[in-house]
C-alpha positions as CSV (number, residue, x, y, z in Angstrom):
1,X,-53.2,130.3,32.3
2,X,-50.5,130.7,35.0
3,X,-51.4,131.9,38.2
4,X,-50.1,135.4,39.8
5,X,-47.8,133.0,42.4
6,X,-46.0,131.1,40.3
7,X,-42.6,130.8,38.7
8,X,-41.7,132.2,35.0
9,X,-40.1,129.2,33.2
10,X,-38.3,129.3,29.9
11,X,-40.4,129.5,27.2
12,X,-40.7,125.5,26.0
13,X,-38.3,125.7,23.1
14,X,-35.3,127.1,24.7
15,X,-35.1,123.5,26.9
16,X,-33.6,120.8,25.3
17,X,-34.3,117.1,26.0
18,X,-32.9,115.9,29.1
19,X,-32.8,119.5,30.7
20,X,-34.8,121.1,33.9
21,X,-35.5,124.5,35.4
22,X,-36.2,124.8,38.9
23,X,-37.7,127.3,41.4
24,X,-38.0,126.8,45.3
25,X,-40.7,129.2,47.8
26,X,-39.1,130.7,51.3
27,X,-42.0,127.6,52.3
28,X,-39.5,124.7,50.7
29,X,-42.1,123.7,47.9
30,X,-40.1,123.4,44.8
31,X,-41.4,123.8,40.9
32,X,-39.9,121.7,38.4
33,X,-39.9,122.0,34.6
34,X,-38.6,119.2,32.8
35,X,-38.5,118.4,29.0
36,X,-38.6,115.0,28.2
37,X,-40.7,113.5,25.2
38,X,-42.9,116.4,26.5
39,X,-42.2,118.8,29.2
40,X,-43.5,117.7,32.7
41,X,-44.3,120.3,35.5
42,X,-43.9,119.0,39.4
43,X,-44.2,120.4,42.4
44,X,-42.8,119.0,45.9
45,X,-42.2,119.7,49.2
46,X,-39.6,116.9,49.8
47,X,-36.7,116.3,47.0
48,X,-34.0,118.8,47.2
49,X,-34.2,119.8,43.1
50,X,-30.6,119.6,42.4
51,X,-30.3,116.3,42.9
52,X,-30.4,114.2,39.6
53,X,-30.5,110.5,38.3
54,X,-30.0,108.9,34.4
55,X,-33.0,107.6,32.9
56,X,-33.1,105.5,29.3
57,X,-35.4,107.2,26.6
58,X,-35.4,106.1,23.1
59,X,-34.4,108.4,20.2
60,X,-35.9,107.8,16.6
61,X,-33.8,105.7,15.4
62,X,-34.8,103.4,17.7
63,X,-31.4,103.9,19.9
64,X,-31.7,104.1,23.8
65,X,-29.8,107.5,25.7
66,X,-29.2,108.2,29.2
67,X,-30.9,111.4,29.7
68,X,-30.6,113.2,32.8
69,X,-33.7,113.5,35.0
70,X,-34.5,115.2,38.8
71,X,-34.8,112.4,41.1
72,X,-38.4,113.8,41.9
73,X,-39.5,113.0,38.9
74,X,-38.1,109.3,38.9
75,X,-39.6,109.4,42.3
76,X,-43.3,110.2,41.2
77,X,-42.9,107.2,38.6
78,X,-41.7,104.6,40.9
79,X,-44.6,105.6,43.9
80,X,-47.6,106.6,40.9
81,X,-48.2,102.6,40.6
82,X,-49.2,102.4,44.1
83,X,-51.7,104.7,43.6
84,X,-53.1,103.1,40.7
85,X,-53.2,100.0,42.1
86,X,-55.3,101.3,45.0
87,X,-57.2,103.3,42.7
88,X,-57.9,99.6,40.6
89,X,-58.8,97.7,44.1
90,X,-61.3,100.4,45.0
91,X,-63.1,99.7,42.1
92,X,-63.5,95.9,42.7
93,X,-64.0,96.2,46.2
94,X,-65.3,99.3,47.0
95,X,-68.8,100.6,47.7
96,X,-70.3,102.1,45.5
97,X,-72.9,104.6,47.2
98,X,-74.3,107.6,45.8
99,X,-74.9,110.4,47.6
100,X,-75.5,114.4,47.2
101,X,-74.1,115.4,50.4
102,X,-70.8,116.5,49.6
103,X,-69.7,114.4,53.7
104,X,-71.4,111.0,52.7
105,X,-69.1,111.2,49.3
106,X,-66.3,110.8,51.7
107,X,-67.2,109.1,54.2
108,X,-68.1,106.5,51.8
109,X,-64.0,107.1,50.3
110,X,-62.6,106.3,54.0
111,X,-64.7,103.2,54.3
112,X,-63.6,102.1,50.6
113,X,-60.0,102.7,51.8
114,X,-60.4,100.7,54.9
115,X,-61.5,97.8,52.7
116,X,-59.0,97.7,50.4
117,X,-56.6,98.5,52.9
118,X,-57.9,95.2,54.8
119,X,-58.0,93.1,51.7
120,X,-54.2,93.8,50.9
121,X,-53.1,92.7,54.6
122,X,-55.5,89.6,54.5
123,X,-53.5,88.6,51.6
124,X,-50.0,89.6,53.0
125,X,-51.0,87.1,55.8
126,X,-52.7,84.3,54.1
127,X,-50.5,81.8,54.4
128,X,-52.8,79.2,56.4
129,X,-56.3,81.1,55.0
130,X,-58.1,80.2,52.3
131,X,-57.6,82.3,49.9
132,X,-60.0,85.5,49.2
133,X,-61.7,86.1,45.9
134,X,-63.6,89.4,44.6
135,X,-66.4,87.2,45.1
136,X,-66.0,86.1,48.6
């Protein structure tokens, strides 16, 4: 179901692999449709949409192609392992507090981020420490 506010894209069969459609708001935020393997909606307030980069996909016959991709979307790939890295460290060294007060659920999130966020520049300076286990 698409909301009132947003853009009409092609119907899915009319892109071809490798192309995009984009809209941008009088507010900057741009909508991207791209078709890959699958299509891929983005949104962002940063990348200018135009811009574009080459990435290596795999046909059936086992043959790589360039393709050509928005640079947001090469973007999103190269920052989302940051966020699943943090999302993996707050799992082994987070706190894990339940609570039914919508505040303590993240209250308890900014003190999880503090510790990981502590752990990874313990280890960025460990040189001369002994080094830090999940245990420790």
């Amino acid at each position: 179901m698409m909301g009132k506010k947003l853009p009409k894209f092609k119907p899915d069969k009319n892109l071809k692999r490798g192309e995009y459609e984009w809209f941008t708001s009088n507010t900057g935020l741009v909508a991207v449709k791209w078709r890959g393997k699958r299509w891929i909606h983005l949104l962002s307030n940063y990348h200018n949409p135009a811009l574009t980069t080459e990435v290596k996909r795999k046909q059936k016959e086992e043959t790589s192609v360039q393709v050509p991709c928005p640079l947001l979307l090469t973007d999103y790939n190269k920052n989302m392992n940051f966020v699943n890295k943090f999302d993996q460290m707050r799992a082994c060294y987070g706190i894990d507090k339940k609570s039914h007060k919508w505040w303590h659920r993240i209250f308890y999130f900014f003190i999880n981020a503090a510790v990981v966020n502590a752990v990874i520049i313990y280890k960025l300076h460990q040189s001369s420490s002994p080094k830090l286990t999940k245990k420790s």
